[in-house]
C-alpha positions as CSV (number, residue, x, y, z in Angstrom):
1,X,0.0,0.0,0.0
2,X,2.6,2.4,0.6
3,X,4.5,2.3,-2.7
4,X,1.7,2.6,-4.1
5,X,0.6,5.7,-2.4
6,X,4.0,6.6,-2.5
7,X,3.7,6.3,-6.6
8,X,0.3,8.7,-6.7
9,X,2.2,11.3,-5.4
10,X,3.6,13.9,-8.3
11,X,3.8,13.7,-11.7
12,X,5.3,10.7,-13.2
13,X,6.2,9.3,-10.0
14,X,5.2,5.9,-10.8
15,X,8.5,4.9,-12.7
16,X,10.5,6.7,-10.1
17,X,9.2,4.7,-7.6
18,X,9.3,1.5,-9.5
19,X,12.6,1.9,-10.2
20,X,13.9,3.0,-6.5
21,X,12.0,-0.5,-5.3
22,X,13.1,-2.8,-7.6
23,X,9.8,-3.4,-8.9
24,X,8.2,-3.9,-13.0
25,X,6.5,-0.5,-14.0
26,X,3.8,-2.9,-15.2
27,X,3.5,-4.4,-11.5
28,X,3.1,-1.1,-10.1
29,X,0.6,-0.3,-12.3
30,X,-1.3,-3.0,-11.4
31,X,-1.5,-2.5,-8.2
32,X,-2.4,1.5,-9.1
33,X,-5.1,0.4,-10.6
34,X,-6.2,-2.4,-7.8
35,X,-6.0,0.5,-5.1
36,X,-8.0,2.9,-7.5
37,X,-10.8,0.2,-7.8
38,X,-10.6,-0.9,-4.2
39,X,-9.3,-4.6,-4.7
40,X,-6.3,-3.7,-3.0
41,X,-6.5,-2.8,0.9
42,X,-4.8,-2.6,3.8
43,X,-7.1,-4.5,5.3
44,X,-6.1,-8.2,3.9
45,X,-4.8,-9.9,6.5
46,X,-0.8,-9.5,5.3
47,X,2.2,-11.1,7.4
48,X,5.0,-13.8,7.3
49,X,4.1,-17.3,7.8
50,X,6.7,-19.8,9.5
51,X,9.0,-21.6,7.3
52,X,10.6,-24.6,8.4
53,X,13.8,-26.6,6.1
54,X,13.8,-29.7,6.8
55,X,17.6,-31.5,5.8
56,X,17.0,-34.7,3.6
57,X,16.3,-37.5,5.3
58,X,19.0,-40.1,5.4
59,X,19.9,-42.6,2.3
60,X,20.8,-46.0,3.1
61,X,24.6,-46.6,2.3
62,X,23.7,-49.5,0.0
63,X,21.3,-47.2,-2.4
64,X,22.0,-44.0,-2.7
65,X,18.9,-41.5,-5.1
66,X,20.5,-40.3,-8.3
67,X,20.7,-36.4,-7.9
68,X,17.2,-34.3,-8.5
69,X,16.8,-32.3,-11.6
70,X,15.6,-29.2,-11.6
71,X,12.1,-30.0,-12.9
72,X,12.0,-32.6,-9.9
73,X,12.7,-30.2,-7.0
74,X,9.2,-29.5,-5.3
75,X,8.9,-26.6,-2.7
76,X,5.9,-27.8,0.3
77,X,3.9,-24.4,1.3
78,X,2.0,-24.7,4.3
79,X,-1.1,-22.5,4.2
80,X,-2.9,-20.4,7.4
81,X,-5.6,-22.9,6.8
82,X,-4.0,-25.7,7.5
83,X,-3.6,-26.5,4.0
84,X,-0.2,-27.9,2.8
85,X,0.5,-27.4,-1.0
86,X,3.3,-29.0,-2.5
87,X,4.4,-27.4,-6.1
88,X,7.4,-27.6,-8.5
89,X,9.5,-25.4,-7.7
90,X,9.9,-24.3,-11.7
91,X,6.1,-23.2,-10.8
92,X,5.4,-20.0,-13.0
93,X,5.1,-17.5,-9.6
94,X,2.4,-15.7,-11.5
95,X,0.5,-19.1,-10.9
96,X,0.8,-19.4,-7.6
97,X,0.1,-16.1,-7.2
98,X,-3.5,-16.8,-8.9
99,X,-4.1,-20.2,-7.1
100,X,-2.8,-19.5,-3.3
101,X,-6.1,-16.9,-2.7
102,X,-8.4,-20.0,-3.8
103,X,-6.6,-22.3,-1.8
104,X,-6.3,-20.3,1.1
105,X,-9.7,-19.3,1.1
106,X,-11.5,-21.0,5.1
């Protein structure tokens, strides 16, 4: 909410600001136009949730797993609803970004 209030303010401000935060112009403007039509608030429920790494659990010594590739490699998210999703980690962000909403949803 802030940088985008942030990037209201003055003329032309909204690259400025996209630039000094690292961010897509097209991202910010997004959001500007989310906050103009009310979808985006400050009153979503916004925070960190815990994240735990777990080490790999143990191989046998007689069979070792041959190494992952990267289309293998799965990242497990567990939701505020008690939910637990388990994606690829190649997983096109703009995806999740689309599904986790649903999922998360009581």
């Amino acid at each position: 909410m802030r940088i985008v209030e942030e990037s209201l303010q003055g003329f032309r401000q909204g690259s400025a600001t996209a630039r000094r935060y690292g961010l897509s112009r097209s991202l910010l403007t997004t959001w500007r136009r989310q906050y103009r039509s009310r979808l985006l608030s400050a009153s979503v429920s916004t925070g960190f949730v815990p994240l735990s790494l777990s080490p790999p659990a143990a191989a046998s010594c007689d069979m070792t797993a041959p190494p992952r590739s990267e289309d293998d490699k799965t990242i497990e998210i567990g939701l505020p609803n008690g939910r637990r999703l388990t994606i690829p980690a190649s997983l096109d962000p703009t995806i999740l970004a689309r599904l986790l909403p649903v999922l998360d949803a009581p």
